[in-house]
C-alpha positions in Angstrom: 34.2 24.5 -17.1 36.0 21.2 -17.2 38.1 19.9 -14.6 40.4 16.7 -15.7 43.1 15.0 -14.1 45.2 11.9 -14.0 45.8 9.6 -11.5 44.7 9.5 -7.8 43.8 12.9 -6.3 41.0 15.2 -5.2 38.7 17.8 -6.9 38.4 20.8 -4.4 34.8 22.4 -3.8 31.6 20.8 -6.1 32.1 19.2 -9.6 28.7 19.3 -11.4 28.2 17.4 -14.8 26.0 19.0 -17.2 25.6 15.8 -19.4 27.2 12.7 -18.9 29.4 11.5 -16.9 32.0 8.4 -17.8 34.2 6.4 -15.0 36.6 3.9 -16.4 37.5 2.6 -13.7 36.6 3.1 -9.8 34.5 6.1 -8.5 34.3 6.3 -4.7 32.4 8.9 -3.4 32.9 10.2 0.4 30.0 11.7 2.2 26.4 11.9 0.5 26.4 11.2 -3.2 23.3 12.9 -4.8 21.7 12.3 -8.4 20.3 14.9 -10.0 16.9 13.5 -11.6 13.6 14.1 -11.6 11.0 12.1 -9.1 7.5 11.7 -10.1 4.5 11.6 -7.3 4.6 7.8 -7.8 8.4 7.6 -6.5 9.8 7.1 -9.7 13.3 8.4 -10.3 13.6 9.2 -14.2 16.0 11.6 -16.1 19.6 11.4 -15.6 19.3 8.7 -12.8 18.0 5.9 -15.4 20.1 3.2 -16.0 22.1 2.6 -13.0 22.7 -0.2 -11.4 24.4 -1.7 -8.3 23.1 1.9 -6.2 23.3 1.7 -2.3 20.1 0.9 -0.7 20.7 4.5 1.2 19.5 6.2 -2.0 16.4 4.5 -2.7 13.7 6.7 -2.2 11.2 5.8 -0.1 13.0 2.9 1.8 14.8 4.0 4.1 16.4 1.3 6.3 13.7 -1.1 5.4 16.3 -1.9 2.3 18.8 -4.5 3.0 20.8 -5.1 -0.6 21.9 -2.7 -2.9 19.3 -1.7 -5.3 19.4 -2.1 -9.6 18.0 0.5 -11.7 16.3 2.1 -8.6 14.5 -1.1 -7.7 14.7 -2.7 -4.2 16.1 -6.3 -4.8 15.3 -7.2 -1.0 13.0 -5.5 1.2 13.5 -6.8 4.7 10.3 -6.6 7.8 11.2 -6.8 11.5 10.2 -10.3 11.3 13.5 -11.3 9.0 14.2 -11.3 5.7 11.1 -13.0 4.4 10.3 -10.5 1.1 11.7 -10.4 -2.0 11.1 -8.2 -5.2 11.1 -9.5 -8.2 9.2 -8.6 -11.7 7.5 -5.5 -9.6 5.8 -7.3 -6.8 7.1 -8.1 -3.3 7.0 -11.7 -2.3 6.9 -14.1 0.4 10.0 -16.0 0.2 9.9 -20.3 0.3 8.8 -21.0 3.9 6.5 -17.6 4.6 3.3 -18.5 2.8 1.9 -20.5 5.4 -1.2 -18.2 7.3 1.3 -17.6 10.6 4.4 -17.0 8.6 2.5 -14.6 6.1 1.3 -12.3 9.3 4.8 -12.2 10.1 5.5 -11.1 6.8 3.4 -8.5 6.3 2.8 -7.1 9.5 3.0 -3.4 9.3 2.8 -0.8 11.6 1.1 1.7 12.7 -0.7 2.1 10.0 -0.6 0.4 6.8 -1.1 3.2 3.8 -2.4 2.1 0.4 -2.3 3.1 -3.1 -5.8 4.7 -3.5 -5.8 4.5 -7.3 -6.5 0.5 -7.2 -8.4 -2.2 -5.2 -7.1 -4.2 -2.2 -8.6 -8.1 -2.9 -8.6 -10.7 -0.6 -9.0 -14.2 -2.6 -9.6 -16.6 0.8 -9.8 -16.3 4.3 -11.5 -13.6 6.5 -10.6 -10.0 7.0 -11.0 -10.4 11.3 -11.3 -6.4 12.7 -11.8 -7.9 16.6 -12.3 -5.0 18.3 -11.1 -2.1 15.1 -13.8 -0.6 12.8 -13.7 0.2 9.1 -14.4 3.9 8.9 -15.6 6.3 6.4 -17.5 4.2 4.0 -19.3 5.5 0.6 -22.5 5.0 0.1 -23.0 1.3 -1.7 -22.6 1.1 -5.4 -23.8 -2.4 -5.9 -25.3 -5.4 -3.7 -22.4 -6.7 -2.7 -20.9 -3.5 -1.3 -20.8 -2.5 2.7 -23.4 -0.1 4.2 -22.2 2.3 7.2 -25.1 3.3 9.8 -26.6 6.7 8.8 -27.5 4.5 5.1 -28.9 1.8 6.9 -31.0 4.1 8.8 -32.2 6.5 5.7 -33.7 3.9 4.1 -35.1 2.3 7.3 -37.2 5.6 8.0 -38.2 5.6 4.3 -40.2 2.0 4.6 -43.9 2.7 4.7 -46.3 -0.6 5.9 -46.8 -3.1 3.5 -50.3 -4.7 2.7 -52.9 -4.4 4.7 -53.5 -5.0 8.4 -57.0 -7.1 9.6 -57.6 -8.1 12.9 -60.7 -10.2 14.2 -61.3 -12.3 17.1 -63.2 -15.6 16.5 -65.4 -17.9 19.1 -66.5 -21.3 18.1 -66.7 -20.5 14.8 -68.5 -16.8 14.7 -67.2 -13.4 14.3 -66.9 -11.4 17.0 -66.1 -7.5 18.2 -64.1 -5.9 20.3 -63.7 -2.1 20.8 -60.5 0.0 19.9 -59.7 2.8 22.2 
């Protein structure tokens, strides 16, 4: 079924588009606008959503109000902390903006909480500095791959208990010189 009409009105009830859609001019929408698209487990919208720019932050998945600026192409263009707009994305990477990469202003930056919820499927480095857990423990670690990985308690203490005496053990007591004995009991 196709619906046309000319000039300013309303539609009444739900107009779905089967293909495409083309707006020659000005398209408000009132209420929740909705995209039908598919979303992949990474939170990538592809399908019929690709290729639209200028979206409302409101419809960026995973952002919620965190995103201050409308989005392009489903891409935040500002991302914004409690400590001020001090992010930026750019080229598929958040950064510090001019005036937050000092050590202080960088906390500030990426302070996150409660918890702070990686992508498991890569590596978190830290080039310089130190990782300071004051009074917090790291939890749950494997057992060590190479020499330079971390060893959790229970490993320490399997291979402890596994050490048997090295060398042998000779005792002696000496006088002036001259062997001597003493009894073991």
């Amino acid at each position: 079924m196709v619906v046309a009409f000319w000039g300013r009105g309303s539609v009444a009830g739900d107009l779905t588009v089967r293909s495409e859609l083309f707006v020659n001019s000005n398209l408000t929408a009132r209420g929740d606008a909705s995209i039908q698209s598919n979303l992949t487990v990474n939170g990538v919208i592809y399908g019929n959503g690709v290729g639209l720019t200028n979206i409302p932050s409101a419809v960026v998945v995973g952002l919620g109000s965190a995103a201050t600026s409308p989005a392009d192409a489903f891409a935040p263009s500002n991302l914004s902390s409690y400590a001020g707009s001090n992010l930026e994305y750019s080229d598929g990477k958040f950064n510090a903006l001019p005036g937050y990469s000092d050590a202080d202003a960088t906390n500030a930056v990426m302070t996150a909480w409660p918890n702070l919820d990686m992508d498991q499927s890569d590596d978190l480095h830290i080039s310089d500095g130190a990782l300071n857990m004051s009074s917090n423990r790291i939890s749950n670690l494997a057992n060590p791959l190479s020499d330079a990985d971390a060893i959790h308690k229970e490993f320490l203490k399997s291979v402890v208990s596994c050490l048997e005496p090295q060398g042998d053990l000779t005792m002696g007591i000496y006088t002036n010189g001259k062997t001597g004995a003493f009894p073991l009991d």
